[in-house]
SEMARRO-607441 format. One record per residue (C-alpha): residue number from 1; residue in three letters; x, y, z. Coordinates in pm, 1 decimal. Each point is the difference from the previous one (the first is absolute). Last residue first. Layout:
<recs>
<rec><pos>NUM</pos><code>ala</code><x>X</x><y>Y</y><z>Z</z></rec>
...
</recs>
This chain:
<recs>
<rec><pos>93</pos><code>unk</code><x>4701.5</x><y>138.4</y><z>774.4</z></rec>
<rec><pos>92</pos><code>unk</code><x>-330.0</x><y>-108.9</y><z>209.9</z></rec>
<rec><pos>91</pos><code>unk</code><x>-178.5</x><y>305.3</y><z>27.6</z></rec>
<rec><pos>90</pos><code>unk</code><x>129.4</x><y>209.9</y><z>-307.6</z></rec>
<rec><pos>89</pos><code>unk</code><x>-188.4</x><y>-368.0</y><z>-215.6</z></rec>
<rec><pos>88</pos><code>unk</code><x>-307.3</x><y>22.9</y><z>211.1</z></rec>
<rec><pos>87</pos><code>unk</code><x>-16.3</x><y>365.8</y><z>-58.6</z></rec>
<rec><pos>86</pos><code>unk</code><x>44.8</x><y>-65.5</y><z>-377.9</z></rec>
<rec><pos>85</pos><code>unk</code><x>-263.0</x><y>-220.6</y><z>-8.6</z></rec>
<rec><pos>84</pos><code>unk</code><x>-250.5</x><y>157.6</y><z>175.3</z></rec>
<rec><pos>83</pos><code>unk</code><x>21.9</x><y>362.8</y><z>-210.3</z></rec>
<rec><pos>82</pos><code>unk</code><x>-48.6</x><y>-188.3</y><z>-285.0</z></rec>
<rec><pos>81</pos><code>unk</code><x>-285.8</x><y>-136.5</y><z>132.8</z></rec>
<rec><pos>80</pos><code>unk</code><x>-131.6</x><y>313.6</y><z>124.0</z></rec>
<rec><pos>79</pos><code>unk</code><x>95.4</x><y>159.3</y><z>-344.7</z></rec>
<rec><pos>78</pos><code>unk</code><x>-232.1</x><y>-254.6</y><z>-147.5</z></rec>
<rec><pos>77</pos><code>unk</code><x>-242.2</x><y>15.3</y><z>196.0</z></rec>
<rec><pos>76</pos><code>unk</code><x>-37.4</x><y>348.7</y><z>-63.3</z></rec>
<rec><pos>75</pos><code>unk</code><x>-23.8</x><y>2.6</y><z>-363.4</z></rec>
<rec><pos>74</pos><code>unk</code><x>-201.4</x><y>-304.7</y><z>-1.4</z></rec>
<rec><pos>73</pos><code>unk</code><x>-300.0</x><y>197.4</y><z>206.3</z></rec>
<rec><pos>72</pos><code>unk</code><x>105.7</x><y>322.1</y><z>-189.1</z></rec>
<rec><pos>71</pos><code>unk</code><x>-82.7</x><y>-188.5</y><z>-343.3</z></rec>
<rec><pos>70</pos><code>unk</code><x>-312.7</x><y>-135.2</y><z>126.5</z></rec>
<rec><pos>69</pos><code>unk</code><x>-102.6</x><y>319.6</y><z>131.6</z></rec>
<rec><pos>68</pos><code>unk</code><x>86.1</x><y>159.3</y><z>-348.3</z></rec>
<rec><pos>67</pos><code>unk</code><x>-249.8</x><y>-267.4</y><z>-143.9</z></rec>
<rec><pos>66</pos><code>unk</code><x>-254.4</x><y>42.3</y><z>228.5</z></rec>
<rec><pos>65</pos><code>unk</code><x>-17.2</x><y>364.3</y><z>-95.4</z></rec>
<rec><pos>64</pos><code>unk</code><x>-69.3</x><y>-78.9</y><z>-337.9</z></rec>
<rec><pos>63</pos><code>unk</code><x>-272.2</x><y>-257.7</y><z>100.3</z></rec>
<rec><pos>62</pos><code>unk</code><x>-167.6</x><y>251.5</y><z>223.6</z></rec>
<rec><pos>61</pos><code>unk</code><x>97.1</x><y>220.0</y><z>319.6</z></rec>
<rec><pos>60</pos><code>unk</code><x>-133.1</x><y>362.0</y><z>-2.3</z></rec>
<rec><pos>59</pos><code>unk</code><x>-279.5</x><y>-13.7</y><z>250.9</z></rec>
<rec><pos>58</pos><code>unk</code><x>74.4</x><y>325.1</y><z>139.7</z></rec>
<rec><pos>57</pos><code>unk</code><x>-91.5</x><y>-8.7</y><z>384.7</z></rec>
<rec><pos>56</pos><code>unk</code><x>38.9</x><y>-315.3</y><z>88.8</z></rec>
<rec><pos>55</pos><code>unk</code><x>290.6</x><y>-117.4</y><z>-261.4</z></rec>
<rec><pos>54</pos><code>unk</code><x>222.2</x><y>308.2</y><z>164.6</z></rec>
<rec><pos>53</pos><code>unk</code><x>-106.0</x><y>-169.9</y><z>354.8</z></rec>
<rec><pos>52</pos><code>unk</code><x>86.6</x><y>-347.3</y><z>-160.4</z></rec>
<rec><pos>51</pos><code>unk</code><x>340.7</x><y>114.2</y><z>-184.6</z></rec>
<rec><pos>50</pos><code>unk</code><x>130.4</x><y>157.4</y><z>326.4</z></rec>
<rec><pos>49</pos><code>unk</code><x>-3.0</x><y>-345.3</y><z>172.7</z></rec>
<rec><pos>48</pos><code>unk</code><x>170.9</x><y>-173.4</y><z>-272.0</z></rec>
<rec><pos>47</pos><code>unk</code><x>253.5</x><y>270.9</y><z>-21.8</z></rec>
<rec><pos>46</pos><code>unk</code><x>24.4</x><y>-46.0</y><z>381.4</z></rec>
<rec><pos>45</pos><code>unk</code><x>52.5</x><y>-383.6</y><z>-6.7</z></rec>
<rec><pos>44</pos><code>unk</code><x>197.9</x><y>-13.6</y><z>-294.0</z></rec>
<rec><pos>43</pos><code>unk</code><x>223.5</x><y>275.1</y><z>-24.4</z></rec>
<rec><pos>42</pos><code>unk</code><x>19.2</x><y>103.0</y><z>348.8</z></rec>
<rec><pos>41</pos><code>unk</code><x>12.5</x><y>-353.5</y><z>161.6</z></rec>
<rec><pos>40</pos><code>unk</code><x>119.1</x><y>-225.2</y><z>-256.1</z></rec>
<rec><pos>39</pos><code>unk</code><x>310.5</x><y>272.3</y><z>-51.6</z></rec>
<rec><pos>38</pos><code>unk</code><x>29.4</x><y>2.4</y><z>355.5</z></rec>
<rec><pos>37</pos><code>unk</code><x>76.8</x><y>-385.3</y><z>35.7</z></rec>
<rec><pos>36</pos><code>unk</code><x>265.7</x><y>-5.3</y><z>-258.5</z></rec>
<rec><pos>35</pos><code>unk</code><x>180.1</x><y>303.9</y><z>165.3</z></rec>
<rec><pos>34</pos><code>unk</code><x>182.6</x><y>-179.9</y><z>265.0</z></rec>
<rec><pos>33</pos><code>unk</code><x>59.5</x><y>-287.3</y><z>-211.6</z></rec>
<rec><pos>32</pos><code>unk</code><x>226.1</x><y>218.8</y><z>-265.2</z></rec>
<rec><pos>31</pos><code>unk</code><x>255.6</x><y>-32.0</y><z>319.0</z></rec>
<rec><pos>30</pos><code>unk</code><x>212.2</x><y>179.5</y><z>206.1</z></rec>
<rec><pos>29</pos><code>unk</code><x>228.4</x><y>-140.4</y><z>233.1</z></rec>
<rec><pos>28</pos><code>unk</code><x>-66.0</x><y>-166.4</y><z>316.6</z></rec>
<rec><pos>27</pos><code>unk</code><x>-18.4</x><y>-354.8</y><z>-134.4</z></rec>
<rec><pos>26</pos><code>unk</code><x>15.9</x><y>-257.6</y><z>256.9</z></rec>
<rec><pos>25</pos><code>unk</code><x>-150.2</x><y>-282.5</y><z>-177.8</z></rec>
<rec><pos>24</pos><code>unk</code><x>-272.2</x><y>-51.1</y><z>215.5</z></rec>
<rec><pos>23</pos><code>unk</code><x>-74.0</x><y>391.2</y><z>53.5</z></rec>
<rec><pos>22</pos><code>unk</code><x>-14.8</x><y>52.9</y><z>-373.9</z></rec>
<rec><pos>21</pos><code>unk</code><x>-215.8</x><y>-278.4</y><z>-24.2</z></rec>
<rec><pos>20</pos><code>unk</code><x>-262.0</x><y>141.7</y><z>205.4</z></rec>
<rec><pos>19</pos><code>unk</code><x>-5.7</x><y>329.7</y><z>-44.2</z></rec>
<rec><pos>18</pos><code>unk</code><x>-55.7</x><y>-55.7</y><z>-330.6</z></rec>
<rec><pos>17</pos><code>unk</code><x>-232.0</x><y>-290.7</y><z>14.7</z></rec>
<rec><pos>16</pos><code>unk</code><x>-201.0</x><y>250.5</y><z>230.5</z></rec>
<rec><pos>15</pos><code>unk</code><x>-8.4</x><y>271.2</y><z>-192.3</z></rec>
<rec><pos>14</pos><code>unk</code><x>-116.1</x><y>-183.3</y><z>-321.1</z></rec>
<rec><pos>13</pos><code>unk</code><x>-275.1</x><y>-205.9</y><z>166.9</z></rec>
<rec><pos>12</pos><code>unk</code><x>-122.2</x><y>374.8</y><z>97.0</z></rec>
<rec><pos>11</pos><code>unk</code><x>33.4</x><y>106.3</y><z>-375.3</z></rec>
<rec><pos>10</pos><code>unk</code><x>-172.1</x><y>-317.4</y><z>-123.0</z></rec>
<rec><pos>9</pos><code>unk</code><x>-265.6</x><y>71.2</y><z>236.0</z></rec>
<rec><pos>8</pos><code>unk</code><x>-83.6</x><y>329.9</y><z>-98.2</z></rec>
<rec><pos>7</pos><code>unk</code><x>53.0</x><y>-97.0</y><z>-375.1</z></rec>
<rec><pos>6</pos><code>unk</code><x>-306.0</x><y>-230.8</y><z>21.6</z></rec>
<rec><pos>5</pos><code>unk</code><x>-191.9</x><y>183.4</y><z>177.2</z></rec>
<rec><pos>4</pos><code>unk</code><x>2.9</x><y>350.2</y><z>-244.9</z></rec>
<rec><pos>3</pos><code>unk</code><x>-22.8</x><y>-286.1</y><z>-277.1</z></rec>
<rec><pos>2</pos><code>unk</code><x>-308.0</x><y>-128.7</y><z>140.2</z></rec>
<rec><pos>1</pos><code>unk</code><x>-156.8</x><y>362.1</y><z>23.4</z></rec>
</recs>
């Protein structure tokens, strides 16, 4: 349930730092920004979410499992971060 929290808010700070620095440099183009915040939101926040109701009803999540969510969890931040820095670098080129 933390996590599910955790990326929520990451993907809102997400959408607004992109709208807002696009709009303060003046960059009407597209951008790997745009989509930076909706990959927090669907595949973190709602993943996360998803993953408690499953965890609810089926009780399948033990040390194995915890090790594939640790993977996705660095998996994911990883390609946001990724995804960060080369939208900074379209944005201001």
């Amino acid at each position: 349930m933390n996590a599910f929290i955790v990326y929520g808010v990451l993907g809102l700070i997400g959408g607004v730092f992109y709208c807002e620095f696009t709009k303060l440099n003046g960059f009407t183009s597209f951008t790997t920004l745009s989509v930076f915040h909706t990959r927090y939101l669907m595949l973190g926040m709602v993943f996360f979410l998803l993953l408690v109701v499953v965890e609810k009803n089926f009780h399948f999540v033990d040390n194995k499992a915890l090790k594939y969510l640790l993977f996705y969890c660095i998996g994911l931040n990883l390609t946001v971060v990724m995804l960060v820095v080369s939208g900074v670098v379209q944005v201001l080129s």
